[in-house]
C-alpha positions in Angstrom: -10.1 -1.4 24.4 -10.5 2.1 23.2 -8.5 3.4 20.6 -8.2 7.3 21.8 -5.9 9.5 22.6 -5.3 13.4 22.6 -1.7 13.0 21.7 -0.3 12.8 18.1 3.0 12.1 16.5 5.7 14.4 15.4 6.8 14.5 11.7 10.0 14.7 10.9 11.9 15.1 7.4 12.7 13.4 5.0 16.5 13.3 5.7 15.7 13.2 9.4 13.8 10.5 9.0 16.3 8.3 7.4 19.4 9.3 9.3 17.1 8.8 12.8 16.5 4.9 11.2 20.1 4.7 10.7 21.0 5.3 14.1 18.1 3.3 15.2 19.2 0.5 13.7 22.9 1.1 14.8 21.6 0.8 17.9 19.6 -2.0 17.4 17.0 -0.8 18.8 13.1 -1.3 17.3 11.1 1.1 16.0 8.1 1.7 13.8 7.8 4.0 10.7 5.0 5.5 8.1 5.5 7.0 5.0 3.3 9.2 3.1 3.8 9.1 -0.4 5.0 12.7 -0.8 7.6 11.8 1.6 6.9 15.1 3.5 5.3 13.5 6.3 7.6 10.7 7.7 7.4 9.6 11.3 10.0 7.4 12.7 9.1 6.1 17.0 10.8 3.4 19.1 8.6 1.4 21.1 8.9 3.7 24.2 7.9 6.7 21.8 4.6 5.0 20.4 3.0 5.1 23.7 -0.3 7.7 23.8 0.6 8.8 19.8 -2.7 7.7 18.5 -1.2 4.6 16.4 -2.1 1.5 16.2 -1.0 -1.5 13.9 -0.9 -5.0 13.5 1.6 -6.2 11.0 1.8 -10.1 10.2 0.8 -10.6 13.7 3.1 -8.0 15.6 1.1 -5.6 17.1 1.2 -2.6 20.2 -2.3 -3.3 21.0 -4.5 -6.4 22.7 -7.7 -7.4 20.5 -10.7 -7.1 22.5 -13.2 -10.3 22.7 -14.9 -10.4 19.8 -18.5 -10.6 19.7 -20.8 -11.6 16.6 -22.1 -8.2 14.9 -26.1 -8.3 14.7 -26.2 -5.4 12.1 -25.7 -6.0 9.0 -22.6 -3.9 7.4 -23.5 -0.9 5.1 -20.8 0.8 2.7 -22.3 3.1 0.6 -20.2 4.3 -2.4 -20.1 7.8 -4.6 -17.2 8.2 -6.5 -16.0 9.9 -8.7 -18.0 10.8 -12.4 -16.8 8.2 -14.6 -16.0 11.6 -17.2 -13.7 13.0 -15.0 -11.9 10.1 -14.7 -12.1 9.7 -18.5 -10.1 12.6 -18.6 -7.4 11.8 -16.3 -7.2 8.3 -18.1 -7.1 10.2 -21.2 -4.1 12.1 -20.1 -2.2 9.2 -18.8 -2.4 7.4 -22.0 -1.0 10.3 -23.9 1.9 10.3 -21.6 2.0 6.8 -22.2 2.0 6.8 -25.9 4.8 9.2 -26.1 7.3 7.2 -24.2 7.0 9.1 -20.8 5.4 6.1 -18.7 5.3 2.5 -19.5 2.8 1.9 -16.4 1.0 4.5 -13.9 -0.8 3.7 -10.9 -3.5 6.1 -11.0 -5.9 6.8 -8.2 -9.0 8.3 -6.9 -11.1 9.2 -4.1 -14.2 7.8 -3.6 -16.6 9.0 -0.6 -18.3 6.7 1.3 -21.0 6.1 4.3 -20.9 3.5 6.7 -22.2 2.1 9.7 -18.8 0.8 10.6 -16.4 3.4 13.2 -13.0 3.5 12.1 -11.4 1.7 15.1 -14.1 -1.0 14.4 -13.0 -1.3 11.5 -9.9 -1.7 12.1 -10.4 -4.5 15.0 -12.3 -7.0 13.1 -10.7 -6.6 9.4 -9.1 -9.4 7.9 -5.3 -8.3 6.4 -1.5 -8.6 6.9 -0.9 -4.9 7.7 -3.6 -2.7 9.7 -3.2 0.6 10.9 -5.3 3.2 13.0 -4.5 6.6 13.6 -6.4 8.4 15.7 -5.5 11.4 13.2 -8.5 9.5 11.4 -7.4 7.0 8.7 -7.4 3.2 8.7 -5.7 0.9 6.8 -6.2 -2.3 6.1 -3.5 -3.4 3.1 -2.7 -7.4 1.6 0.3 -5.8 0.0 3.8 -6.8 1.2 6.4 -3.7 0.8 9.8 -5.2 1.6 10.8 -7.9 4.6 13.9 -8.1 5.5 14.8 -11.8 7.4 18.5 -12.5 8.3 20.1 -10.1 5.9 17.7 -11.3 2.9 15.5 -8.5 1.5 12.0 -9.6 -0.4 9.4 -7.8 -1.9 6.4 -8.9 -3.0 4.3 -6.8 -6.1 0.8 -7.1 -6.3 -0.5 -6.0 -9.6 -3.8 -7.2 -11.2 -7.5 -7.8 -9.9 -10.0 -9.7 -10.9 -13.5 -11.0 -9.0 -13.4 -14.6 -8.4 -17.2 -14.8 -8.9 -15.8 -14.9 -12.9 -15.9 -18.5 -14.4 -12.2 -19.3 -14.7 -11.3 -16.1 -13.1 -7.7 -17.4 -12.3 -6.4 -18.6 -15.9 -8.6 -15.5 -17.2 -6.5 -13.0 -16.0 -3.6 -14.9 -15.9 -4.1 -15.4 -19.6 -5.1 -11.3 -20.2 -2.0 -9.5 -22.0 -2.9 -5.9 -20.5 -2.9 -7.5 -17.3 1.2 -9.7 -17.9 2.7 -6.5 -19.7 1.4 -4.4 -16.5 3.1 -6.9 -14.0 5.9 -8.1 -15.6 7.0 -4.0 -15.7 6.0 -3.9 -12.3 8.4 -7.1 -11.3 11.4 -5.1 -13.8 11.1 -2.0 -11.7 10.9 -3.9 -8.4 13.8 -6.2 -9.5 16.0 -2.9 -10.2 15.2 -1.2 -7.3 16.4 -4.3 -5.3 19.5 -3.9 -7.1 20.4 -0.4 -5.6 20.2 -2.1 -1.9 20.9 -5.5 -2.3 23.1 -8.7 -4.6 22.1 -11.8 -5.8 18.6 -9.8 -6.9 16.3 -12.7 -8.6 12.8 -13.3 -9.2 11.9 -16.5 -6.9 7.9 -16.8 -8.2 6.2 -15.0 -11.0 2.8 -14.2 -11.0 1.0 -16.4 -8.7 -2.6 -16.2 -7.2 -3.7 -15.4 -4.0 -7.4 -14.8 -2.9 -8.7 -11.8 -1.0 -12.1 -12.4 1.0 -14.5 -9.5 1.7 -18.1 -8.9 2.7 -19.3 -8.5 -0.7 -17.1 -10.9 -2.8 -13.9 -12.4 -3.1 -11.0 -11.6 -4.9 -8.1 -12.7 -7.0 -4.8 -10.6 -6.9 -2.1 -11.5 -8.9 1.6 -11.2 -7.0 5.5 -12.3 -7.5 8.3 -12.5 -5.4 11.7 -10.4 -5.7 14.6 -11.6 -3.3 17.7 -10.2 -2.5 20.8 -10.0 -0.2 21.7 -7.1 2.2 25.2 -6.1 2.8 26.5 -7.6 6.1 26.1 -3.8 8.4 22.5 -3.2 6.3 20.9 -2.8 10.1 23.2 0.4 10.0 22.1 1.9 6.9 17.9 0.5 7.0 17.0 4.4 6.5 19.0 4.6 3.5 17.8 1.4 2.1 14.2 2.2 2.5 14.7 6.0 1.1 16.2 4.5 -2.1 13.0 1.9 -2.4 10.3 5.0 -2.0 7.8 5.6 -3.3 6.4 1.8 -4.0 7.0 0.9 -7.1 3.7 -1.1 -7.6 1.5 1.7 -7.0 3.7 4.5 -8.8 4.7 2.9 -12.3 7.8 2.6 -14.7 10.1 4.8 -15.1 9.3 6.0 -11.4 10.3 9.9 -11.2 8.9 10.6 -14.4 5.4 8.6 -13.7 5.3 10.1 -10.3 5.3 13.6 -11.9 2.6 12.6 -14.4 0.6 11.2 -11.6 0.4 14.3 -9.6 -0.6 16.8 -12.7 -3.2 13.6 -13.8 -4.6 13.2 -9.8 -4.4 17.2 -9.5 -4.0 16.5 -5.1 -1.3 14.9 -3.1 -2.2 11.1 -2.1 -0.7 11.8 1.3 -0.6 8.6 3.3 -2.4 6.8 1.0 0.1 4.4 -1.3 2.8 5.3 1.3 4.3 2.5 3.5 4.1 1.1 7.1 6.2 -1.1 8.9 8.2 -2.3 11.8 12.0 -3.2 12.5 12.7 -5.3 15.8 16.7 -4.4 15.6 17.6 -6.8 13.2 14.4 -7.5 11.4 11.9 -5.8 9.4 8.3 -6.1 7.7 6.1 -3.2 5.7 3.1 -3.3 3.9 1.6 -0.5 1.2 -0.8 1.5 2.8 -3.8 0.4 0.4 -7.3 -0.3 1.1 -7.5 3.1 2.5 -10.0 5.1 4.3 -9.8 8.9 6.0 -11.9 11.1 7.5 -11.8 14.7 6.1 -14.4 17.4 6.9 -16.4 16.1 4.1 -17.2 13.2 5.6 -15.1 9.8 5.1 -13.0 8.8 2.2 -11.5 5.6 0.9 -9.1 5.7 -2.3 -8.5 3.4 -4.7 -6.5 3.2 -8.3 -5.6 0.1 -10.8 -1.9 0.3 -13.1 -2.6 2.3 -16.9 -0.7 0.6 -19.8 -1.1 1.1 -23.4 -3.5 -2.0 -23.6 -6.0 -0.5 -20.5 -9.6 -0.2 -21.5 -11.1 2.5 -19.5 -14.2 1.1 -18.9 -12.4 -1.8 -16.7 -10.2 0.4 -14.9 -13.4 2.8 -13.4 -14.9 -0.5 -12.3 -11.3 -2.0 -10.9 -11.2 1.6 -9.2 -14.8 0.6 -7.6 -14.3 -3.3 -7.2 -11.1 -2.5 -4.8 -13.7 -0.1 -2.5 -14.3 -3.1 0.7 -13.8 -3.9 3.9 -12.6 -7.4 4.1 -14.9 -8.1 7.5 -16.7 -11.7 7.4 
């Protein structure tokens, strides 16, 4: 298979975006969306529509592509990493935690670039990584994410937040960070803000597990993330108003922070760019249906040369030091 094409996809709105899903899901007819985190770049297709746009995804298994037979790789995988100088992002950590201590954030996701080489194309990359949501665009960015946005299933909406990191190389790595108080106070706002967010969309909003481990495998070591589980219930027409219930939910509230349009302000004067797609959302609704992932573990070709962006949650309790090298830890490509 070869992932090309000269054709790219339209952006629409904002408010053209959601009022397009609406009718979409009036109709119940499927369709697949992206997000960019700005929400100036939102791009809504039906099935018919994604033909020769350039995109590519597999979510949970769905997928408008067919895998090509996979043949062992002889050459050994090289990711080569320059980030950022650790003073800069001293100073925008610096920043944050002022903001912090004077009551304007209780927790901000905040977020770098980091350039990198490889010998890996983007396409390949995309084929043989290892995640719940993958996306190509032929634009020139991959995504290959372990974060659950939302899933809706029969009227029940659940999201899934993902805060905390840790390498599972670390003797007792699991009670270790289970047991670290930066690393509870950081979730347990993340599982408040996701729990009212619900509550604008949804009833019956309650927190089914909290704080459970999963592992994350990659070529140079495996991780531990730390997630919950937020459920809700849908009102009975919700397949008629999915655009408004997904506006209402943006941006993510795991990789934004607490209180959201307040920390999203701070993180754009302590980032000094726009994230674009990165930390926006992906997904796809079958007419009845739906399941998104957060567009992290990131990578984008600019004129530079390639890209890949990473972040961790601030609090009060952060240690700088650890967040640079959470920043660096999260720079993979989960191929094994």
């Amino acid at each position: 298979m070869t992932l090309t094409t000269p054709f790219l996809p339209q952006v629409l709105t904002k408010d053209a975006a959601r009022l397009r899903m609406n009718e979409l899901g009036k109709q119940g007819e499927a369709f697949f969306f992206l997000f960019d985190f700005e929400l100036k770049k939102p791009i809504v297709l039906t099935k018919k529509e994604l033909k020769n746009k350039g995109i590519y995804f597999d979510i949970n298994g769905k997928k408008n592509f067919k895998y090509p037979e996979r043949t062992p790789r002889t050459q050994n995988i090289v990711l080569q990493k320059k980030p950022i100088k650790k003073e800069k992002y001293e100073k925008a950590f610096r920043t944050v935690q002022q903001e912090i201590n004077a009551g304007n954030s209780y927790l901000l996701n905040l977020t770098f670039p980091t350039k990198i080489q490889t010998n890996l194309s983007l396409s390949e990359i995309f084929l043989r990584s290892h995640a719940r949501y993958k996306l190509f665009m032929k634009t020139g960015l991959v995504v290959y994410s372990p974060e659950i946005f939302v899933q809706i299933q029969d009227g029940k909406i659940k999201s899934f937040p993902m805060k905390g990191t840790i390498a599972a190389d670390i003797p007792d790595a699991a009670a270790v960070i289970l047991a670290d108080k930066k690393e509870k106070a950081e979730h347990s706002t993340i599982v408040d803000l996701i729990r009212n967010d619900l509550n604008l969309v949804a009833t019956e909003v309650k927190v089914e597990r909290f704080r459970y481990i999963e592992k994350l495998r990659t070529k140079q070591k495996d991780l531990l993330q730390v997630s919950s589980e937020v459920t809700g219930v849908l009102p009975t027409k919700y397949t008629e108003q999915i655009g408004d219930i997904l506006m209402k939910l943006l941006p993510a509230g795991s990789i934004s922070g607490a209180p959201k349009k307040k920390t999203v302000e701070i993180i754009q004067a302590a980032e000094g760019q726009e994230r674009g797609y990165y930390t926006g959302v992906f997904g796809y609704f079958d007419g009845k249906n739906l399941d998104s992932g957060v567009m992290i573990r990131y990578i984008e070709k600019e004129e530079s040369g390639l890209v890949y962006r990473s972040g961790g949650g601030i609090t009060t309790f952060s240690d700088c030091e650890k967040e640079y090298q959470e920043l660096l830890d999260k720079i993979y490509v989960p191929i094994y």
